[in-house]
DRENDO-1510 file (C-alpha; in Angstrom, 1 decimal, always signed):
<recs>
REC; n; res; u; v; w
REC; 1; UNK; -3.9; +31.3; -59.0 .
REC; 2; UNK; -2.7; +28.0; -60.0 .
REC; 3; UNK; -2.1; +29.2; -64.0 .
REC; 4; UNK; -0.2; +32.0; -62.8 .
REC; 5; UNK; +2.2; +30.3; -60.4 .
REC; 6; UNK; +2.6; +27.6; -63.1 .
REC; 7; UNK; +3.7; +30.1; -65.2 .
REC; 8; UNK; +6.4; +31.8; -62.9 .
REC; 9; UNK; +7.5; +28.4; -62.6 .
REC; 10; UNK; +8.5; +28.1; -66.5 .
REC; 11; UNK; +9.8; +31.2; -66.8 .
REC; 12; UNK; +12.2; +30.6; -63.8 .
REC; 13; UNK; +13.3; +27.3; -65.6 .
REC; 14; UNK; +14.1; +28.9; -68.7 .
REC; 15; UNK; +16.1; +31.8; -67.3 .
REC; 16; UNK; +18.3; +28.4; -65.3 .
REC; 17; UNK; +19.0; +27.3; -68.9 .
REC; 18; UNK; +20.0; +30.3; -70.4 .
REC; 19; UNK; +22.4; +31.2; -67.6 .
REC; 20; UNK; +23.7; +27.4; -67.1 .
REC; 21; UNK; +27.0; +26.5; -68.3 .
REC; 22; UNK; +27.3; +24.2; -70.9 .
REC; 23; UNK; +28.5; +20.8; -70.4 .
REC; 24; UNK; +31.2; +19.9; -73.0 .
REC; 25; UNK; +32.3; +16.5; -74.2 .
REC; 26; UNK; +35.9; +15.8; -74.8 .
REC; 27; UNK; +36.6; +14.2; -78.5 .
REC; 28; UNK; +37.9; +10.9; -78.0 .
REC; 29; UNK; +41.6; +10.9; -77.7 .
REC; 30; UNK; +43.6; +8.7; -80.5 .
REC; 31; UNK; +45.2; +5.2; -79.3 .
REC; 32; UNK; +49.1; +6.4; -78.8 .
REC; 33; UNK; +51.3; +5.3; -81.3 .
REC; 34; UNK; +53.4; +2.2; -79.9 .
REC; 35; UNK; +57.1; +2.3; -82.2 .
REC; 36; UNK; +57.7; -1.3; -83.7 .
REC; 37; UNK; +60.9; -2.3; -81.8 .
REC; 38; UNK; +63.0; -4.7; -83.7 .
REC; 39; UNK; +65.3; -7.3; -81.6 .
REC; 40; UNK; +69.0; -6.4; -81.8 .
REC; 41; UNK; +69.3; -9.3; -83.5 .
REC; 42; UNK; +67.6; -8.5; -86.5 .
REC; 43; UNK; +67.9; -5.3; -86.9 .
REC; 44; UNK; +70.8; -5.8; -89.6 .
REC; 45; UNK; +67.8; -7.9; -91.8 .
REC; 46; UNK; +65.2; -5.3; -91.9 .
REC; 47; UNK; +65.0; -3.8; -95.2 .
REC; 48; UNK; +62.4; -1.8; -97.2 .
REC; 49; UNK; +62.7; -4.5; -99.9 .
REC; 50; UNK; +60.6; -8.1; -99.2 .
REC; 51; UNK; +63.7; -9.7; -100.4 .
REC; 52; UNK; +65.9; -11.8; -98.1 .
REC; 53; UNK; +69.3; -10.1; -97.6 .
REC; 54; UNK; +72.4; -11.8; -96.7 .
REC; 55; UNK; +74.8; -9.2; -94.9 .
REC; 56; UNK; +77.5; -11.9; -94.1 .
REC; 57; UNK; +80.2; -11.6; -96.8 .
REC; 58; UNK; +80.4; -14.4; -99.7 .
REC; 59; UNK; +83.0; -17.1; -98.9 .
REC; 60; UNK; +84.4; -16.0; -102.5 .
REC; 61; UNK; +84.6; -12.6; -101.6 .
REC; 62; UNK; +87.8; -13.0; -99.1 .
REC; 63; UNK; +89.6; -15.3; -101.3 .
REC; 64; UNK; +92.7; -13.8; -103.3 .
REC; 65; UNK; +94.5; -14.6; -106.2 .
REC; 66; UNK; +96.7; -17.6; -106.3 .
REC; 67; UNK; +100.0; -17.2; -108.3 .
REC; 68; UNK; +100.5; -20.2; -110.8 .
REC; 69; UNK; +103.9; -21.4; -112.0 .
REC; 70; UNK; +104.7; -23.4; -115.1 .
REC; 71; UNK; +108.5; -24.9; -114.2 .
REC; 72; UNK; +109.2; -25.5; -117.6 .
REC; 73; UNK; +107.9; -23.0; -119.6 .
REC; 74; UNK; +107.9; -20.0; -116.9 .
REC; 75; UNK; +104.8; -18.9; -117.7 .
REC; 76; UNK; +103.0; -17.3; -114.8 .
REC; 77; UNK; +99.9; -15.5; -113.5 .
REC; 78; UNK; +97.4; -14.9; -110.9 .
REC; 79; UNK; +94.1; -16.8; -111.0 .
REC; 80; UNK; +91.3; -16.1; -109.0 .
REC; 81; UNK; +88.6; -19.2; -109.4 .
REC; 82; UNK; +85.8; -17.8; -108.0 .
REC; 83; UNK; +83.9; -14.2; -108.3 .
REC; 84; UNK; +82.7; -12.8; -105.7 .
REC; 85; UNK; +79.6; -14.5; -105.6 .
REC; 86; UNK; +81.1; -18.2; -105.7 .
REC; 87; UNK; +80.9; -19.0; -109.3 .
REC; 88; UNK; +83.2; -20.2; -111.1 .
REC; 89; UNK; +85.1; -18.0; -113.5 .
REC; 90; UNK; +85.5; -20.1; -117.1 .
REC; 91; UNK; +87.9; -17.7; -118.0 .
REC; 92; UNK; +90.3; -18.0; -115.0 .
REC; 93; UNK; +89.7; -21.5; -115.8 .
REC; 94; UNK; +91.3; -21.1; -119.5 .
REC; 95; UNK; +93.7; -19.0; -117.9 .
REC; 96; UNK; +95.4; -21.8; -115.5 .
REC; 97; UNK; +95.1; -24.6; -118.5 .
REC; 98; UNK; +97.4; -21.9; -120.4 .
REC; 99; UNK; +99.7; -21.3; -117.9 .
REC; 100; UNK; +99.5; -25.5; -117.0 .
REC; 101; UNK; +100.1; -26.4; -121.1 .
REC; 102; UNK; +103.3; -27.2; -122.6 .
REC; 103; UNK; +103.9; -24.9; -125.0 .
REC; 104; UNK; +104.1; -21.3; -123.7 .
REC; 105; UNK; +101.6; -18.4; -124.2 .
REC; 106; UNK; +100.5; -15.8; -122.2 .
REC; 107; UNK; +97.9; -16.4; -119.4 .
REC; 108; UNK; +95.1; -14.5; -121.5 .
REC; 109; UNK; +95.6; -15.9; -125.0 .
REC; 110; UNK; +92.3; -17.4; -126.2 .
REC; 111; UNK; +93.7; -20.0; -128.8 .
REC; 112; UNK; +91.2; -23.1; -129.0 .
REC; 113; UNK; +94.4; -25.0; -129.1 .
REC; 114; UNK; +94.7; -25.2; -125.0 .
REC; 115; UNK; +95.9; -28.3; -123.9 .
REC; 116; UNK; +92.6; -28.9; -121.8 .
REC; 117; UNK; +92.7; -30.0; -118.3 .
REC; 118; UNK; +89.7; -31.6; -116.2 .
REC; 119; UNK; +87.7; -28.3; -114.4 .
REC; 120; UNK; +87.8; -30.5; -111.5 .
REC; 121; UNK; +91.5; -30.8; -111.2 .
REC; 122; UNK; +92.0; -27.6; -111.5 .
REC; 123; UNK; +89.2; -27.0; -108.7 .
REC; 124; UNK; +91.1; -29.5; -106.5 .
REC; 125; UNK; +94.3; -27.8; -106.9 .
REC; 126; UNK; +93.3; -24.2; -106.0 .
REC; 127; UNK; +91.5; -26.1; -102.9 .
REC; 128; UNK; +95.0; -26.9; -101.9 .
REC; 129; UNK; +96.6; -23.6; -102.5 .
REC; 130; UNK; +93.8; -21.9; -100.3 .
REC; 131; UNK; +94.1; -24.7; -97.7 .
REC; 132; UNK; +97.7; -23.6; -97.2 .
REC; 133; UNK; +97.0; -20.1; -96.8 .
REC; 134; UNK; +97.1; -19.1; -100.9 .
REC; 135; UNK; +100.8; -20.9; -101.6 .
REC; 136; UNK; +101.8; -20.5; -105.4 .
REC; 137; UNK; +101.2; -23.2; -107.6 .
REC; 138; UNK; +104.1; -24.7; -109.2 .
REC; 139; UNK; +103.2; -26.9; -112.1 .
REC; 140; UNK; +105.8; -29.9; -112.9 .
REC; 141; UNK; +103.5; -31.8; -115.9 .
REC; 142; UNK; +100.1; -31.3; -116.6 .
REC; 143; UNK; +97.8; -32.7; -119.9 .
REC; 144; UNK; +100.4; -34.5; -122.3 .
REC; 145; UNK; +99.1; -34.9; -126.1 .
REC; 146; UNK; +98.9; -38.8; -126.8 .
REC; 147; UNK; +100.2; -39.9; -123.5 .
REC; 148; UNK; +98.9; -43.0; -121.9 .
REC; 149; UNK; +96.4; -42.6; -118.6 .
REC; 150; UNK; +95.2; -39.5; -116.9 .
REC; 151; UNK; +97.9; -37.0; -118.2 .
REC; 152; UNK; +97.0; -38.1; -121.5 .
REC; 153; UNK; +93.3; -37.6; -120.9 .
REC; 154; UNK; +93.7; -34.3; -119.0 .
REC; 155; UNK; +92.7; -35.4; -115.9 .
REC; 156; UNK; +95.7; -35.1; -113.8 .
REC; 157; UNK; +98.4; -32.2; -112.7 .
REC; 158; UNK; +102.0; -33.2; -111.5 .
REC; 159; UNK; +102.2; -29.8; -109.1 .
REC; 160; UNK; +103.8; -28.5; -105.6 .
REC; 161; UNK; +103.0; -25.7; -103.2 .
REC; 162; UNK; +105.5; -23.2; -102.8 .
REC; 163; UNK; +106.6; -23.2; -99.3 .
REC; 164; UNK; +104.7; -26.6; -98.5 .
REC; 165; UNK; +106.8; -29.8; -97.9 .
REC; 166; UNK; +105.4; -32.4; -100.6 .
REC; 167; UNK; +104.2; -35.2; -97.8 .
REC; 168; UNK; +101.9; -32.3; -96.4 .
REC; 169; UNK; +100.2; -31.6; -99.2 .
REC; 170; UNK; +99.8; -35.0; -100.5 .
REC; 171; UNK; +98.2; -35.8; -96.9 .
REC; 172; UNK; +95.8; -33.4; -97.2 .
REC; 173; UNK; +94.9; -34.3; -100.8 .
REC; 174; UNK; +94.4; -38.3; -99.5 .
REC; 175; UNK; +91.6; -36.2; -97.8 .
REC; 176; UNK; +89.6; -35.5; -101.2 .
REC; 177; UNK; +87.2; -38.2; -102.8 .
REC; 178; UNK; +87.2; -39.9; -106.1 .
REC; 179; UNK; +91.0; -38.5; -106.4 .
REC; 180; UNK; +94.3; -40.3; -107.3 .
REC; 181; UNK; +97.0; -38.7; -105.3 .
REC; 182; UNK; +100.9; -39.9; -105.7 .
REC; 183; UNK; +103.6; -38.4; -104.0 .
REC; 184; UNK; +107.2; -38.8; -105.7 .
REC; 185; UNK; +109.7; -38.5; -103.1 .
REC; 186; UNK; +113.3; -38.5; -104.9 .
REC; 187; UNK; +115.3; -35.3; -103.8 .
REC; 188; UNK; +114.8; -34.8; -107.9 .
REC; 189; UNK; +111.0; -34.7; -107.3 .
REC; 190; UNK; +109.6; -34.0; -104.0 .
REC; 191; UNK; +105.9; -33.1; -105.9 .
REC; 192; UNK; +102.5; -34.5; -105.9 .
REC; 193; UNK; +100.5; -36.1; -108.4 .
REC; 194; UNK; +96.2; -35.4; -108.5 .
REC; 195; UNK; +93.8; -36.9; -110.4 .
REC; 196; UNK; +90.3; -37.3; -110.8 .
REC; 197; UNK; +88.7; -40.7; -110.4 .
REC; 198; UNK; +85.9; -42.7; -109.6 .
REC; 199; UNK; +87.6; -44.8; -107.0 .
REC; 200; UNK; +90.3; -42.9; -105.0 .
REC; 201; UNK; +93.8; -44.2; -105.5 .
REC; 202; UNK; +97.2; -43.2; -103.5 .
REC; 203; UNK; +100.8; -44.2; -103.9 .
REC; 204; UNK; +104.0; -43.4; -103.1 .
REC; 205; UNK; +106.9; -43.2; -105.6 .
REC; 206; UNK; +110.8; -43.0; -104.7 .
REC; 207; UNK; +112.1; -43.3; -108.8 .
REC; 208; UNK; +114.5; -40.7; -109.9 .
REC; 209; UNK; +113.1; -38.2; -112.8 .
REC; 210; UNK; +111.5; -39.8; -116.0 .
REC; 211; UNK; +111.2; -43.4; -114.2 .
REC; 212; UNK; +109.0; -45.2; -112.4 .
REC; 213; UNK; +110.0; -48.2; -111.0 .
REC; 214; UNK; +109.8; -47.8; -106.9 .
REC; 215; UNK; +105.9; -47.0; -106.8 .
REC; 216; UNK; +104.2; -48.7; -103.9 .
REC; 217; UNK; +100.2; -48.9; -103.2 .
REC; 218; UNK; +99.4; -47.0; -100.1 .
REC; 219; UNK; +96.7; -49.0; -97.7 .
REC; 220; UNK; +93.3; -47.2; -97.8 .
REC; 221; UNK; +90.7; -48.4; -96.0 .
REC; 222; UNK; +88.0; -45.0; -95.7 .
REC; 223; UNK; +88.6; -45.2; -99.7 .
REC; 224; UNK; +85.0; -46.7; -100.1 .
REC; 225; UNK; +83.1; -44.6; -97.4 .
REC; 226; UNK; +85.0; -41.8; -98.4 .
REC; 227; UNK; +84.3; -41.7; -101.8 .
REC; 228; UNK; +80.3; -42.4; -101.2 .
REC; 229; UNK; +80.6; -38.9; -99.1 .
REC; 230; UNK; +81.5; -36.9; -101.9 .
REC; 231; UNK; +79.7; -33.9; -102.9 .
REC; 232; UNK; +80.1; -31.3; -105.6 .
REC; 233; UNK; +80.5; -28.9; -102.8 .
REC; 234; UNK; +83.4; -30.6; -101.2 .
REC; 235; UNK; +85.7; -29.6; -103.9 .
REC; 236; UNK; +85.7; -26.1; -103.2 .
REC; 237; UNK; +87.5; -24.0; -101.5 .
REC; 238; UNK; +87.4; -24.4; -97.3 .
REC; 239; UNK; +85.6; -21.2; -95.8 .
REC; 240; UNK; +88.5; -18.8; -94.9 .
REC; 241; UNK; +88.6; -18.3; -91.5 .
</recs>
């Protein structure tokens, strides 16, 4: 009795199985993909490249071409300094000491003969030219062969701006360090003198053309903390703005 009812009990739990639904198991759902969100901000630096990118525009880049003048020979041309990346350009360089030299040749010629002027000076007086919004150059005297001083050595240019009153530009070139800046202010003249120097030195002259005999020291007293601040750097162009 106790067999058989055992048995009717296993045979009703198997026939519960069989008929059961089966319980399924839901596969794990994947973690939702979250979209990296870059800050407005930088946005303009990401890249697929590692490398550091720099989207402002070089300083170079917006500078044009500054028209040089020789007064006494006429020779002419447009020199641009800088590429576009802020290097200098040797031969624009060679170009302006052509244009700057005493005897006339065209702005490309490649003679070895160039009446070579100090890079520097010619840095200083393109500075100028940009700082008064790209004014031509006008060149009165620059390197003279066996002269005495700084002409003689090519370190200095006799120049004006074209548009600019001479006691403007040679107040802003008081500005630069280790420079000697003159300013001849005869109705004959009315031009600036630049050179390079280790101390800075600035003077006013009133003698007519081909003298000097009125030149007078002008008071400096920044010279020596001004020429302790200088800096390659500082004798380039200002940043356009």
């Amino acid at each position: 009795m106790r067999a058989t009812a055992f048995l009717a009990m296993a045979i009703l739990l198997a026939a519960s199985a069989v008929g059961a639904t089966p319980t399924v198991v839901p596969a794990p759902r994947p973690a939702a993909r979250v979209a990296h969100v870059v800050p407005p901000a930088k946005r303009a630096l990401t890249t697929v490249s590692a490398s550091a990118v720099d989207f402002d525009e070089p300083w170079a880049a917006r500078l044009s071409p500054v028209v040089v003048l020789n007064r006494n020979t006429n020779a002419r041309g447009p020199i641009r300094l800088y590429d576009g990346h802020g290097e200098l350009d040797r031969g624009a360089a060679r170009a302006f000491m052509r244009i700057a030299g005493s005897a006339k040749a065209e702005p490309d010629d490649a003679s070895e003969d160039d009446e070579r002027l100090d890079l520097r000076v010619v840095k200083l007086a393109l500075r100028a030219a940009y700082h008064f919004g790209g004014a031509q150059i006008s060149i009165v005297s620059a390197t003279r062969p066996g002269a005495h001083g700084k002409h003689g050595t090519g370190e200095a240019l006799d120049f004006a701006l074209e548009g600019v009153k001479a006691p403007a530009l040679a107040a802003y070139l008081r500005s630069t360090p280790r420079a000697g800046v003159g300013i001849y202010t005869h109705p004959k003249t009315q031009y600036v003198h630049l050179d390079v120097r280790a101390h800075s030195y600035h003077w006013v002259d009133g003698s007519p053309p081909g003298v000097t005999w009125r030149e007078q020291l002008l008071a400096d007293p920044k010279q020596a903390a001004r020429d302790a601040s200088w800096s390659a750097a500082m004798d380039l162009p200002e940043a356009p703005r």
